[in-house]
Backbone as CSV, one residue per row, in Angstrom:
resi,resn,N_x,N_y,N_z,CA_x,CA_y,CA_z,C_x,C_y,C_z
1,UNK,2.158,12.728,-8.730,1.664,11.385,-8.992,1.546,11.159,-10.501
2,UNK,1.274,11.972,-11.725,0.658,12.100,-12.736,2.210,12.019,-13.521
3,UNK,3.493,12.250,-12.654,4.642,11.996,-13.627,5.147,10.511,-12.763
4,UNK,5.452,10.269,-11.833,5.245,8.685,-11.749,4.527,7.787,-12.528
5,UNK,2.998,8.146,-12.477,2.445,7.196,-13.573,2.874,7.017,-14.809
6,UNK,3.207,8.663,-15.342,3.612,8.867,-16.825,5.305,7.451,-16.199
7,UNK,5.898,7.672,-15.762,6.651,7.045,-16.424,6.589,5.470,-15.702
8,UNK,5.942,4.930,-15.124,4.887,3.912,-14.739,4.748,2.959,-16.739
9,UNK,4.047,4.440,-17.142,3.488,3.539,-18.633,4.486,3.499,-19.660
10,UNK,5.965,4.126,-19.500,6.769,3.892,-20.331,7.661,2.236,-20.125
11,UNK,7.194,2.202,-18.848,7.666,1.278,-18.145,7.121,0.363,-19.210
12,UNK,5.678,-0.027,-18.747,4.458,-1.356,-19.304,4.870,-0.781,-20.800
13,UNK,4.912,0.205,-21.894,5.220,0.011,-23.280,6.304,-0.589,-23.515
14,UNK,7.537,-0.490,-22.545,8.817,-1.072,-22.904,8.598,-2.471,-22.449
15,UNK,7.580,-3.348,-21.901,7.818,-4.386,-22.208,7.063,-5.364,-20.616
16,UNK,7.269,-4.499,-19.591,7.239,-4.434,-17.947,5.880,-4.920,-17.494
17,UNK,5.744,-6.336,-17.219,4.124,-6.606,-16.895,4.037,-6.468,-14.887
18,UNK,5.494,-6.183,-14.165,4.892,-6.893,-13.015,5.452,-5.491,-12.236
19,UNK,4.712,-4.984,-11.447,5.096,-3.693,-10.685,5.105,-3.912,-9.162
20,UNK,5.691,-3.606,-8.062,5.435,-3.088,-6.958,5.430,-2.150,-6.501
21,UNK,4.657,-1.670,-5.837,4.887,0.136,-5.215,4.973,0.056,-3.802
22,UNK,5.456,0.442,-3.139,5.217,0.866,-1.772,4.859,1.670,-0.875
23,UNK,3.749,1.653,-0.002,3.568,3.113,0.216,4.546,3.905,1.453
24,UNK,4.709,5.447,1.305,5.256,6.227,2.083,5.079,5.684,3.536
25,UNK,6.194,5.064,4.420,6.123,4.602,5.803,5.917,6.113,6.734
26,UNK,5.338,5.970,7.450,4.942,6.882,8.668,6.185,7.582,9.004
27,UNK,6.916,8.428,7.974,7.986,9.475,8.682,7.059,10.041,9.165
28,UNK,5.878,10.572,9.596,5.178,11.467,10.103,5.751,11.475,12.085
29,UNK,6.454,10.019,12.137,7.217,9.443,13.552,8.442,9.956,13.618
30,UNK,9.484,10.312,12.764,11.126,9.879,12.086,11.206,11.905,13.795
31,UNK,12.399,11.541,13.903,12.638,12.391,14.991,12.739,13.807,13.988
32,UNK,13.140,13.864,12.867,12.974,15.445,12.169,11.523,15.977,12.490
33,UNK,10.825,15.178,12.165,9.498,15.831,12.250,8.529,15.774,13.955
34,UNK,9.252,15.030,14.618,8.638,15.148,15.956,9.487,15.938,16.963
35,UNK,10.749,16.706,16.104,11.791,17.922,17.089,10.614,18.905,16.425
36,UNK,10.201,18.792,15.516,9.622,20.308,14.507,8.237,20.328,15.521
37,UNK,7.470,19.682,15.954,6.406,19.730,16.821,5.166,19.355,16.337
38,UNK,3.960,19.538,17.112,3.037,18.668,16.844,1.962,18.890,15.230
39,UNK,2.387,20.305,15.099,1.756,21.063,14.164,2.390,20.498,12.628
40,UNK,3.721,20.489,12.910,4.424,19.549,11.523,3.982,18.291,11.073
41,UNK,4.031,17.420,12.703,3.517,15.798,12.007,2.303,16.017,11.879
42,UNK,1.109,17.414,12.058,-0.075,16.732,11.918,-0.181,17.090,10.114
43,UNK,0.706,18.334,10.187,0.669,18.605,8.252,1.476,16.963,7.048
44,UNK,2.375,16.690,8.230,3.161,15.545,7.651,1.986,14.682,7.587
45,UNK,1.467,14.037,8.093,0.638,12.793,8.731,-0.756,13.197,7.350
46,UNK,-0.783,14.146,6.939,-2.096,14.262,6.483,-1.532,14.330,5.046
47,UNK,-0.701,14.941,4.908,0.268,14.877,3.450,0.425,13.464,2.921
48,UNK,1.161,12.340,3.949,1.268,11.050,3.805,0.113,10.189,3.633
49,UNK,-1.235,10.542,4.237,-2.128,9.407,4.540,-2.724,10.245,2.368
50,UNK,-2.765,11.202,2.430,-3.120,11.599,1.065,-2.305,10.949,-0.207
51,UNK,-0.792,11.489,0.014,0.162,10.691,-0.741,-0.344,9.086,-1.065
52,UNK,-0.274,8.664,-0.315,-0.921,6.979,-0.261,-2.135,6.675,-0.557
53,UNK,-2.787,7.277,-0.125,-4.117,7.354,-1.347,-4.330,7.390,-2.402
54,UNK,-3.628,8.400,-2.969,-3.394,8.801,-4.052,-2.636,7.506,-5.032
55,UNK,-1.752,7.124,-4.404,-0.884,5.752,-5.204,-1.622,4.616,-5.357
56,UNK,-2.873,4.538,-4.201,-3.628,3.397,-4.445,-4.605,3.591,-5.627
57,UNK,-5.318,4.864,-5.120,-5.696,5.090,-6.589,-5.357,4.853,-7.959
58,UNK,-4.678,5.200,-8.183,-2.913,5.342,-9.607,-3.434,4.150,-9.768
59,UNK,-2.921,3.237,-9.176,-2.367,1.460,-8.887,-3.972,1.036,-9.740
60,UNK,-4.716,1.110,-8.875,-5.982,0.707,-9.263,-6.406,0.930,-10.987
61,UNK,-6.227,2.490,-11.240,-6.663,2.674,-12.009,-5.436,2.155,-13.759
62,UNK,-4.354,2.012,-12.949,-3.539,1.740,-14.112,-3.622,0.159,-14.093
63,UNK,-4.224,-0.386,-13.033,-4.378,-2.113,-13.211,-5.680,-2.047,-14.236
64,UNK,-6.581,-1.678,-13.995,-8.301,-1.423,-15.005,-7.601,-0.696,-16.439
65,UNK,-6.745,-0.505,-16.776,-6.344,-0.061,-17.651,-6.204,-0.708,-18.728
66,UNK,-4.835,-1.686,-17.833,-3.612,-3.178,-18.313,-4.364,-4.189,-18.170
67,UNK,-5.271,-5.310,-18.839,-5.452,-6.581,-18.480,-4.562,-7.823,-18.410
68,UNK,-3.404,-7.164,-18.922,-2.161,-8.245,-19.498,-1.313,-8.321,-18.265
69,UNK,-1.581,-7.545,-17.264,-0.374,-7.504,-15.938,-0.550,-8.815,-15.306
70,UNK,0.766,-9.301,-15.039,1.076,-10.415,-14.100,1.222,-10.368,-13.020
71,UNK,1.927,-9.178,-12.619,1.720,-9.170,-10.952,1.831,-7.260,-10.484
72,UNK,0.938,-7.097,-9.848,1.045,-5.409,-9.678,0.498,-5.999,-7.705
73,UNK,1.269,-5.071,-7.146,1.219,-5.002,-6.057,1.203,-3.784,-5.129
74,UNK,0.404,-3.487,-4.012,1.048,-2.352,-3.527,1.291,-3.148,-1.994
75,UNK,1.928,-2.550,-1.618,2.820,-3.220,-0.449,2.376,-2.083,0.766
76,UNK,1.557,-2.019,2.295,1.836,-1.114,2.683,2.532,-1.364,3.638
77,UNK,3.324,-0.124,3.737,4.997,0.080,4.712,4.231,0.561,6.206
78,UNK,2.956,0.565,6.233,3.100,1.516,7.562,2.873,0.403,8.553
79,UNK,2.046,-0.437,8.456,1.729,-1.615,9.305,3.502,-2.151,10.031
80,UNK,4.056,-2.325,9.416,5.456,-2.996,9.829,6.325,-1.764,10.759
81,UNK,6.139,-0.634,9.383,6.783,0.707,10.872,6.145,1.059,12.109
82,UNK,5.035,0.690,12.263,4.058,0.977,13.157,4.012,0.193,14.418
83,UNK,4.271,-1.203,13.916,4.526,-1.812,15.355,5.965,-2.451,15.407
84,UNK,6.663,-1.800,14.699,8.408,-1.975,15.225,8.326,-0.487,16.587
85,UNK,8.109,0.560,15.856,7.551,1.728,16.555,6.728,1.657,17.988
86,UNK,5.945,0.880,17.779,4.500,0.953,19.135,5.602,0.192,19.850
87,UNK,6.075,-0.899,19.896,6.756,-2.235,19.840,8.356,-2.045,20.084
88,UNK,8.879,-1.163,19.888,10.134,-0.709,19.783,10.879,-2.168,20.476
89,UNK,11.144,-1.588,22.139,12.028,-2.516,22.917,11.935,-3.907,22.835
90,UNK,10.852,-4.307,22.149,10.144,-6.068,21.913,11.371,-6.145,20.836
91,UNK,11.044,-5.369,20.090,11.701,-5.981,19.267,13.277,-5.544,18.855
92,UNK,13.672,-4.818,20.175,15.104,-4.723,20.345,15.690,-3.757,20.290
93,UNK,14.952,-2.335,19.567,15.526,-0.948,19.475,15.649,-0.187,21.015
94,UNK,16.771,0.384,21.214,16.927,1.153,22.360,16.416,2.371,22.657
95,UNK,16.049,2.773,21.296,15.761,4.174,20.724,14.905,4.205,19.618
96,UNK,13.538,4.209,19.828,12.618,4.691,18.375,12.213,5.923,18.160
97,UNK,12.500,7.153,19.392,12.444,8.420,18.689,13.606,9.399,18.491
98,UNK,14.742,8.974,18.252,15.884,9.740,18.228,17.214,8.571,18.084
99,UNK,17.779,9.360,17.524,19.072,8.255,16.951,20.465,8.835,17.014
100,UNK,21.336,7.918,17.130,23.021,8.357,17.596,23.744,9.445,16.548
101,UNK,23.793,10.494,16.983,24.960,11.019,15.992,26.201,10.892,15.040
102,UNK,26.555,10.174,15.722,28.126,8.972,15.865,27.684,7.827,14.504
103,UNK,26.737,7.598,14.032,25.730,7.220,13.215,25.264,7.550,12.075
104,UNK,25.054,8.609,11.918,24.504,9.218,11.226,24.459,9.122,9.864
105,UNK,25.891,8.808,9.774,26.380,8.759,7.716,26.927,7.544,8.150
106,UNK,25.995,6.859,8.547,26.884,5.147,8.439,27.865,4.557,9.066
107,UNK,27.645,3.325,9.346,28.963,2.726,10.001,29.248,1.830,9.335
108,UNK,31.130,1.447,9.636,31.707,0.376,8.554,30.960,-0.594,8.770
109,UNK,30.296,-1.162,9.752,29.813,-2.715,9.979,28.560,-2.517,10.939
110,UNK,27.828,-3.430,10.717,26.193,-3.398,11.387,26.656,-3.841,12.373
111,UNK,27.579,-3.973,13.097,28.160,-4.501,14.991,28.887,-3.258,15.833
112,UNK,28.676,-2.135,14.571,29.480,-0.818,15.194,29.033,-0.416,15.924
113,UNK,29.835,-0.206,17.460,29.041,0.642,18.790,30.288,1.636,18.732
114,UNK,29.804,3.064,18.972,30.794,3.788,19.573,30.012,4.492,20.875
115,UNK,31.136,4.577,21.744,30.412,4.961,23.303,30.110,6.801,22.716
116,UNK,29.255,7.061,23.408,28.294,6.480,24.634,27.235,5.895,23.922
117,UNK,26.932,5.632,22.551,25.748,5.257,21.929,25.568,3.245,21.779
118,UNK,24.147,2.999,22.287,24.177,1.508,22.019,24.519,1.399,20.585
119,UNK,24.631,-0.291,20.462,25.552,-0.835,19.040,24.506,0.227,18.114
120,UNK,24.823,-0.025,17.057,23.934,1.057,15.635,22.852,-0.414,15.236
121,UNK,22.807,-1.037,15.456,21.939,-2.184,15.264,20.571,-1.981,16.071
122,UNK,20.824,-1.388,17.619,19.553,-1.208,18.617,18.790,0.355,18.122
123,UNK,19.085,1.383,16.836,18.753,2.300,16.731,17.238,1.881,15.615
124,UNK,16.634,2.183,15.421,15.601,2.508,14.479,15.931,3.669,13.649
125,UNK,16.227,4.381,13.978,16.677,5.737,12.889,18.097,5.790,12.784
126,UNK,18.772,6.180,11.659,20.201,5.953,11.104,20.227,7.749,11.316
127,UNK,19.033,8.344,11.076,19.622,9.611,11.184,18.388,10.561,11.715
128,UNK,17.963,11.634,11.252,16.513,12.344,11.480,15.171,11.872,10.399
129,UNK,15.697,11.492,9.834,14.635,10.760,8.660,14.300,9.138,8.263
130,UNK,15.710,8.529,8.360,16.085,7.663,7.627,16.020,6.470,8.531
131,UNK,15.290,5.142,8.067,15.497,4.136,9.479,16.925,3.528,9.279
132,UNK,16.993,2.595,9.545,18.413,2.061,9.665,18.260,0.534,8.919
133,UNK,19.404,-0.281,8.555,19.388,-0.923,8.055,18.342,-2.385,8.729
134,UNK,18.486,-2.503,10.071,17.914,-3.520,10.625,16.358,-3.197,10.113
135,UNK,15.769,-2.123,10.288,14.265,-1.726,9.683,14.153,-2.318,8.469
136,UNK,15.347,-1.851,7.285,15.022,-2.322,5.905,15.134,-3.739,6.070
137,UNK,15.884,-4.520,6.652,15.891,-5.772,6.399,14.548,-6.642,7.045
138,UNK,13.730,-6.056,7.808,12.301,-6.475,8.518,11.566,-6.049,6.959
139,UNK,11.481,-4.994,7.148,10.780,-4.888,5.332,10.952,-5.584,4.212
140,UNK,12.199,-5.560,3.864,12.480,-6.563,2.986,12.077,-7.943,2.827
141,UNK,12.019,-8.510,4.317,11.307,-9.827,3.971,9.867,-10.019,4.244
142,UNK,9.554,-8.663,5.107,7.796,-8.782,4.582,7.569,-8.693,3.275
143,UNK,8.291,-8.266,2.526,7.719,-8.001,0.812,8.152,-8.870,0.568
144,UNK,9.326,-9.573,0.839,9.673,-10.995,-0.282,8.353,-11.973,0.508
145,UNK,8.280,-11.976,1.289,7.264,-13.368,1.859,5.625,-13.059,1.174
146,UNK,5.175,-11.491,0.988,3.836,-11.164,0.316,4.268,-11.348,-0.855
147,UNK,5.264,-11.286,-1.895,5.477,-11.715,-3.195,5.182,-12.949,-3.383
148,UNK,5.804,-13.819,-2.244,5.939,-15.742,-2.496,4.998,-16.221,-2.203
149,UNK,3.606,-15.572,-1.706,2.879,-16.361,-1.451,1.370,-16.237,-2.911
């Protein structure tokens, strides 16, 4: 955390008044860590809820720092992974704990189905870690819509 910040403030000396951070989304869910078993996500899960603490902290303390900042934000990621997750089939994934092989390193086009796996659009995970593009684009406009308002 202490070299993020460090370069956090090279940032604000070079000139940088408006920051966002985001916090670490709940891989403590992502299928790598729920094949590894319950003992992993509970070390994951406690690593993350710390990690994120820790950034809010940072955030806080480098805003009491800066009075000149225009916009510093922290954004949290877990609320949105959490009930795409709880929520999965609502909101269209076929699969929120495990994802297509066939997948894995990408497909030419977000309409790519190869059998036997549904289209790569109904997956939540692109791989063992990683969500897939339909996730980032739900994120993406929760943060543009908390920016615009």
């Amino acid at each position: 955390m202490n070299r993020l910040f460090s370069q956090i403030e090279i940032l604000y000396e070079d000139g940088a008044r408006s920051f966002l951070f985001l916090t670490v989304p709940p891989t403590n869910r992502a299928p790598l860590l729920i094949d590894q078993g319950p003992t992993a996500v509970s070390k994951i899960t406690s690593a993350l809820a710390d990690y994120n603490s820790q950034l809010s902290a940072n955030v806080r303390a480098f805003q009491a720092k800066h009075n000149d900042l225009d916009q510093i934000t922290v954004f949290d990621t877990r609320p949105i992974f959490n009930t795409l997750l709880d929520d999965a089939k609502t909101f269209g994934f076929v699969n929120s704990t495990g994802f297509c092989d066939a997948y894995q390193n990408g497909t030419p086009e977000i309409t790519t189905q190869i059998a036997p796996c549904a289209p790569v659009s109904s997956y939540f995970w692109l791989n063992t870690l990683h969500p897939l593009f339909t996730v980032h684009n739900i994120l993406a406009h929760a943060i543009s819509t908390t920016l615009s308002t």
